[in-house]
C-alpha positions as CSV (number, residue, x, y, z in Angstrom):
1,X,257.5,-14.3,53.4
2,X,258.2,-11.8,56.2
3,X,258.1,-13.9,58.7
4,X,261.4,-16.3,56.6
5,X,262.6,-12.4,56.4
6,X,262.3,-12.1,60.1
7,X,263.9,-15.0,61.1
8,X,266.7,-14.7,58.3
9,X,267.6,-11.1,59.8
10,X,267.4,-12.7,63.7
11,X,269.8,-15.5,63.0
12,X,272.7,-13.4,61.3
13,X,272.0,-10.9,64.0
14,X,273.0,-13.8,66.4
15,X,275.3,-14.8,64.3
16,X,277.5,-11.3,63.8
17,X,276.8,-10.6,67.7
18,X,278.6,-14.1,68.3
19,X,281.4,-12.6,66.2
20,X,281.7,-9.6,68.0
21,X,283.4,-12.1,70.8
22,X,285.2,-14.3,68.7
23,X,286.9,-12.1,66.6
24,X,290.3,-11.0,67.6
25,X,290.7,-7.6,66.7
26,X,289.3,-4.4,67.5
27,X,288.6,-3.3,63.7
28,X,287.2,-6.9,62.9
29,X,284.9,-6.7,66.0
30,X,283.2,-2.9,64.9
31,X,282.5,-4.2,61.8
32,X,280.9,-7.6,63.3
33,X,279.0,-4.9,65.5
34,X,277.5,-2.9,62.7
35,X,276.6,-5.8,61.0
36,X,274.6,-6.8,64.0
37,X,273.1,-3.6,64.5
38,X,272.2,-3.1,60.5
39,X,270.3,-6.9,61.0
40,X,268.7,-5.2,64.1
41,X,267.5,-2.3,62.0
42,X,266.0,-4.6,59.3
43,X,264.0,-6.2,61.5
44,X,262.6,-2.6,63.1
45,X,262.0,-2.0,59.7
46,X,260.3,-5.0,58.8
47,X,258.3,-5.0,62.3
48,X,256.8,-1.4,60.9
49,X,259.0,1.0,62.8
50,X,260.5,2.7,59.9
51,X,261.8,5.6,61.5
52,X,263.0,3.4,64.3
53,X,264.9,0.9,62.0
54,X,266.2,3.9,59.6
55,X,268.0,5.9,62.6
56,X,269.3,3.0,64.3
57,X,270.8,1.8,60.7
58,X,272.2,5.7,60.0
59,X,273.4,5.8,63.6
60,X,275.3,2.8,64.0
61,X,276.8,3.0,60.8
62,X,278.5,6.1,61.2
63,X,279.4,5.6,64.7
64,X,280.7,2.0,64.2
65,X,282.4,3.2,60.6
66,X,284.1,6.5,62.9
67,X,285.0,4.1,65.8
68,X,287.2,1.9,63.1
69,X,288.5,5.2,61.3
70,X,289.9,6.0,64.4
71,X,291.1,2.8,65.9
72,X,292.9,2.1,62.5
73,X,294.3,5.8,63.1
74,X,295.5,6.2,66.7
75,X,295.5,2.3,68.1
76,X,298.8,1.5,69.3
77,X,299.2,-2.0,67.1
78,X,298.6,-1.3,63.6
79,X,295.5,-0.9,62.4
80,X,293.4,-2.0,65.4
81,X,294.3,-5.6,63.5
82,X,296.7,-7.5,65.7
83,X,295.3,-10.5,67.9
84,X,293.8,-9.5,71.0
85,X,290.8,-11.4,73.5
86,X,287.8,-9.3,73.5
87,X,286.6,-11.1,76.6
88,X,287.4,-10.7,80.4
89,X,286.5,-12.8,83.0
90,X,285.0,-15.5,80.5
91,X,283.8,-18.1,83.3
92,X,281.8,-14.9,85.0
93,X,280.6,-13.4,81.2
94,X,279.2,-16.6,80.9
95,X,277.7,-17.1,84.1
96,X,275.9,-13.7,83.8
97,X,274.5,-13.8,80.3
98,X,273.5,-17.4,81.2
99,X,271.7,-16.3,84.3
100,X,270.3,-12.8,82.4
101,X,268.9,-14.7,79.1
102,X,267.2,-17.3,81.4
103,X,265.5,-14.0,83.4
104,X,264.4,-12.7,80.2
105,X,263.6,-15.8,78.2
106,X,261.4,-17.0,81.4
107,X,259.9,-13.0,81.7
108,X,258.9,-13.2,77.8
109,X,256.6,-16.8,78.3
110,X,255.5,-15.9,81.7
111,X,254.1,-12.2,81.1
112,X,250.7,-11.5,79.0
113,X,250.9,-9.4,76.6
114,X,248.5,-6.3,76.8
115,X,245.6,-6.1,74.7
116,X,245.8,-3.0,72.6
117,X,243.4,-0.4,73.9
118,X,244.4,2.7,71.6
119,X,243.7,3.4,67.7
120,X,246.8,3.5,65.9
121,X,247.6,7.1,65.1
122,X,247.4,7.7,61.0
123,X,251.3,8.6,61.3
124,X,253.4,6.8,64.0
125,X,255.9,8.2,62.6
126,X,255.6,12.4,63.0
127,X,254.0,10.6,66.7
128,X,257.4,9.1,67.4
129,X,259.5,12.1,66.2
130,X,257.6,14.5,67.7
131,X,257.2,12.7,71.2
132,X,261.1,11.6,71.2
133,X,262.1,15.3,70.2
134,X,259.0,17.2,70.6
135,X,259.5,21.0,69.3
136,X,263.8,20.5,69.6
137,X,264.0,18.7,65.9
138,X,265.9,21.7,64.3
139,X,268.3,21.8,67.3
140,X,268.8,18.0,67.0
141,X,269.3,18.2,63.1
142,X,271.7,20.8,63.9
143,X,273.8,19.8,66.4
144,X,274.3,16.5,64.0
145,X,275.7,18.8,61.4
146,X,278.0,20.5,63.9
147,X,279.2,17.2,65.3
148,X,279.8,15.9,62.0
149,X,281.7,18.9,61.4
150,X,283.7,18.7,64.7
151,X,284.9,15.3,63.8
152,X,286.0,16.1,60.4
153,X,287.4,19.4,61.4
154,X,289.4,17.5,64.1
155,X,290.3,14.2,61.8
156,X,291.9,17.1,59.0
157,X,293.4,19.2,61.9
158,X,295.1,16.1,63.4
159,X,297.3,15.2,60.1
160,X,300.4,17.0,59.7
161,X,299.9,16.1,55.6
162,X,298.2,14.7,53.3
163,X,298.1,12.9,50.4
164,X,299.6,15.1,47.7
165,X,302.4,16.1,50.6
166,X,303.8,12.3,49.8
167,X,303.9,12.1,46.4
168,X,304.1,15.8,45.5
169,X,300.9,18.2,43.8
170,X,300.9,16.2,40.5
171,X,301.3,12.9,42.3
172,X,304.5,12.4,40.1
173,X,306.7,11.4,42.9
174,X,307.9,7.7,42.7
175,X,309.2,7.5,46.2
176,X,307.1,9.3,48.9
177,X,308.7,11.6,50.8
178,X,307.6,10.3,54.2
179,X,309.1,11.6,57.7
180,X,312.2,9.4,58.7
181,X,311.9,7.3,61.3
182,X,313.4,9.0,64.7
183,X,314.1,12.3,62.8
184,X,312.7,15.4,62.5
185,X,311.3,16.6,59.3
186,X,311.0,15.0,55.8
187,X,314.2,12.7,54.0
């Protein structure tokens, strides 16, 4: 069963990172991204590497789901939606990635892999968290609290209103009172 799992999970991988270059929009192509990246942390997860799979899933989903917020927010076409080619220099793209998956695909059948020399620790994962951030955890943990902070701080500082400035504090207004276009101030 996990190895229909694994294959499931490394074909819509594929698949979505496929997307990521056919789509034509910026929003449409984070989203193909994330869903790449969540397949990617499935199969961590189903490989064993909990930790592994669980951060990269948590990571790219707030940093793919922020990238979009703000694309749809400050993208000069609306919404980061209109049509635009996510590719340059396609002949040369393809030459490289053609050239680069050969490298790799030919390095993959032509190396051995090593024997395994070591036991396997009784918790790989305190191992991994204490060998990627060794005794710095609780300045990690908290500098994610203060970037997450940051960015809302700087999302809520950014807009002039919000929503109970369109349709008034008991939402009662039937015609939001949005700036006019080319004036100054509110209609």
């Amino acid at each position: 069963m996990d190895v229909v799992v694994f294959w499931v999970l490394a074909l819509l991988a594929v698949a979505s990172g496929i997307l990521v270059f056919r789509l034509n929009s910026m929003a449409r192509v984070t989203y193909a991204l994330l869903a790449s990246f969540l397949f990617i942390g499935g199969e961590l997860i189903l490989l064993g590497l909990n930790y592994l799979g669980v951060v990269v899933i948590l990571m790219m989903v707030m940093e793919m789901v922020i990238m979009a917020v703000f694309m749809i927010a400050y993208m000069m076409n609306p919404a980061g939606l209109m049509p635009m080619s996510m590719v340059h220099n396609r002949r040369g793209a393809l030459a490289i990635s053609g050239v680069v998956f050969a490298a790799l695909a030919a390095g993959i059948a032509a190396v051995p892999l090593p024997a395994p020399t070591a036991t396997r620790p009784p918790d790989p994962t305190l191992q991994l968290g204490e060998s990627l951030m060794g005794g710095q955890m609780l300045t990690m943990m908290t500098l994610g609290f203060a970037l997450l902070a940051t960015m809302v701080a700087a999302t809520v500082l950014s807009t002039g209103r919000g929503r109970y400035d369109r349709f008034g504090e008991d939402l009662q207004r039937r015609i939001p009172d949005d700036p006019v276009p080319g004036g100054v101030g509110h209609r």
